[in-house]
ZAMARGU-4260 file (C-alpha; in steps of 0.2 Angstrom, whole numbers, plus 5000, padded with zeros to 4 digits):
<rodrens>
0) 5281/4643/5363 | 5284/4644/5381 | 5293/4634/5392 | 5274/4625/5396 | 5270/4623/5380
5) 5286/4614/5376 | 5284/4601/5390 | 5263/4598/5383 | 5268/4594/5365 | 5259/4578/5358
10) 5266/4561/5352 | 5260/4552/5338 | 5247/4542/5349 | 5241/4559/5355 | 5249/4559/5373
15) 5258/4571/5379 | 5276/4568/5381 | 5273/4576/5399 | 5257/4564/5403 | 5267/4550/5395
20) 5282/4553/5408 | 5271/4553/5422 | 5262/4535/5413 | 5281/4526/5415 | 5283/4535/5433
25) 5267/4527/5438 | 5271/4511/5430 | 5288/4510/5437 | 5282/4514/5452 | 5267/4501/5453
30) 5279/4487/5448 | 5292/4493/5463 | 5281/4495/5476 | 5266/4487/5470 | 5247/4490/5472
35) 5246/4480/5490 | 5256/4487/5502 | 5271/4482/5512 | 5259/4474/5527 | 5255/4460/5520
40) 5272/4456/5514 | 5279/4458/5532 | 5265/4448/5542 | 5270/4434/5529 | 5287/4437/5528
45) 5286/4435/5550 | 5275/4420/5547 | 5285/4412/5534 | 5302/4414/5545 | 5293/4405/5560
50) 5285/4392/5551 | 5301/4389/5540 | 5312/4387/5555 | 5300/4375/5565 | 5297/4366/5547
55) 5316/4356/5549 | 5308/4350/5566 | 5291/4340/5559 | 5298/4335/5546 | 5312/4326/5554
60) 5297/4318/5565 | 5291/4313/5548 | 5308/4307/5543 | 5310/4321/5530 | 5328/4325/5529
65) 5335/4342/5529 | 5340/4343/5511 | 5323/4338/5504 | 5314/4352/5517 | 5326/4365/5512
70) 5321/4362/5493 | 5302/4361/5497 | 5303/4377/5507 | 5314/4386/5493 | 5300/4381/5480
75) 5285/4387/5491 | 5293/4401/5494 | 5295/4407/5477 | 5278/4401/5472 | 5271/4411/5484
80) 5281/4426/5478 | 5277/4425/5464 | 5258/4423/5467 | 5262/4439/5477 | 5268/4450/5465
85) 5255/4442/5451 | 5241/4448/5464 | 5246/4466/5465 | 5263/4466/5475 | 5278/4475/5468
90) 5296/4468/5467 | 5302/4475/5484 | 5288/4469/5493 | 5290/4452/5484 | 5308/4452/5490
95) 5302/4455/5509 | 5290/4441/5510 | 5304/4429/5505 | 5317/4436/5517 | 5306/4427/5532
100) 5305/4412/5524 | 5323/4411/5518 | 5330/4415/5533 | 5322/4405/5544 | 5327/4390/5532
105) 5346/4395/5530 | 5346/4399/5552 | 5342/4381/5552 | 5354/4374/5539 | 5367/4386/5539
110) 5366/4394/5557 | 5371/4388/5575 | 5361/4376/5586 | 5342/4378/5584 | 5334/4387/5599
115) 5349/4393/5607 | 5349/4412/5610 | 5364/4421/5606 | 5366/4428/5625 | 5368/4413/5634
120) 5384/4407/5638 | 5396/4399/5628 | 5384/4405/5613 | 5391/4408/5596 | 5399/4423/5589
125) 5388/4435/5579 | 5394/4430/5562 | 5385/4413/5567 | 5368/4423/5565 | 5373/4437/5552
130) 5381/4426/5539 | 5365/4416/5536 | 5354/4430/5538 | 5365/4440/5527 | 5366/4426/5515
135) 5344/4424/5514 | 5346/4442/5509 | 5354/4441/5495 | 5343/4423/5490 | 5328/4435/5493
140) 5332/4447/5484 | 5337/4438/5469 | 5320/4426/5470 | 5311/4441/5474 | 5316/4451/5461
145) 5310/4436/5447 | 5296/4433/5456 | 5292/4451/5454 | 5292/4451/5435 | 5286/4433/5432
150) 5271/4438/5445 | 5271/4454/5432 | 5269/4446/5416 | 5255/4431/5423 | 5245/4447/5430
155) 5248/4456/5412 | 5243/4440/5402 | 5228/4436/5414 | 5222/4453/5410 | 5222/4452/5393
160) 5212/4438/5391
</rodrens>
C-alpha cells in the first residue's frame, strides 16, 4: 500500500478518512466564516454603531433613561446576531456585527462627552476612547461567539424539519 492508498482508506460509513477530514475542514470553516460574507456584517456593524450612539439621544426625548436604552440595545444586538449567524453568517462575522452596536452604546455610557472629538482642546486622553472601545470588544466577542452557535443550532433544527 502506498503512502496514497494509506490516506483513501474507508470508514465504517464508507467515507474516506481523507474526504472525511476535508468534511470537518469545511464544516469548521463554514461555522467560522459562515456562508454570507463579512460585508454585510460590517455595513451593519457601521449602521448599528451610529444608530446605537444617536439611540441614548431619542430616547432621552422620550424620557427613556440610559440604563433601560443600554439593556434594549444589548438585547437587539444579540438578537440580531444571532439571526445573523442562523441565516448563514459564521461566528467571526457574528462577532463584527456586534462590535458597531456595542461600541456605540458603551462610547455613550462609558466614554467621554457625546459629540466631542478627540482633537479639540482640552479633549480627553485616549484611554477615554480606547477603554470602552476596547471593552465592546470583548462584549462582542463573547455575545458573538454564542450567537454564532445558537444561530448554528436554530439553522440546524430548521433544516431538519
Amino acid at each position: 500500500m502506498t503512502g496514497d492508498d494509506a490516506s483513501d482508506e474507508r470508514t465504517a460509513d464508507g467515507a474516506s478518512d481523507g474526504g472525511a477530514a476535508a468534511s470537518r475542514r469545511a464544516a469548521l470553516r463554514r461555522i467560522a466564516l459562515g456562508e454570507t460574507g463579512f460585508e454585510r456584517a460590517t455595513v451593519w456593524s457601521a449602521v448599528g454603531l451610529a444608530l446605537s450612539y444617536v439611540a441614548f439621544d431619542v430616547t432621552a426625548a422620550a424620557g427613556v433613561g440610559s440604563a433601560q436604552t443600554t439593556g434594549v440595545l444589548a438585547a437587539v444586538t444579540a438578537i440580531g446576531a444571532v439571526a445573523f449567524a442562523a441565516t448563514g453568517g459564521g461566528a467571526f462575522p457574528a462577532i463584527l456585527l456586534a462590535y458597531g452596536p456595542f461600541a456605540g452604546t458603551l462610547l455613550r455610557e462609558l466614554g467621554p462627552e457625546p459629540y466631542l472629538l478627540p482633537l479639540a482642546a482640552g479633549a480627553p486622553a485616549a484611554a477615554a476612547f480606547t477603554a470602552p472601545l476596547a471593552l465592546a470588544g470583548a462584549v462582542a466577542v463573547a455575545v458573538g461567539a454564542a450567537s454564532a452557535v445558537v444561530g448554528f443550532l436554530l439553522s440546524r433544527i430548521a433544516a431538519s424539519r
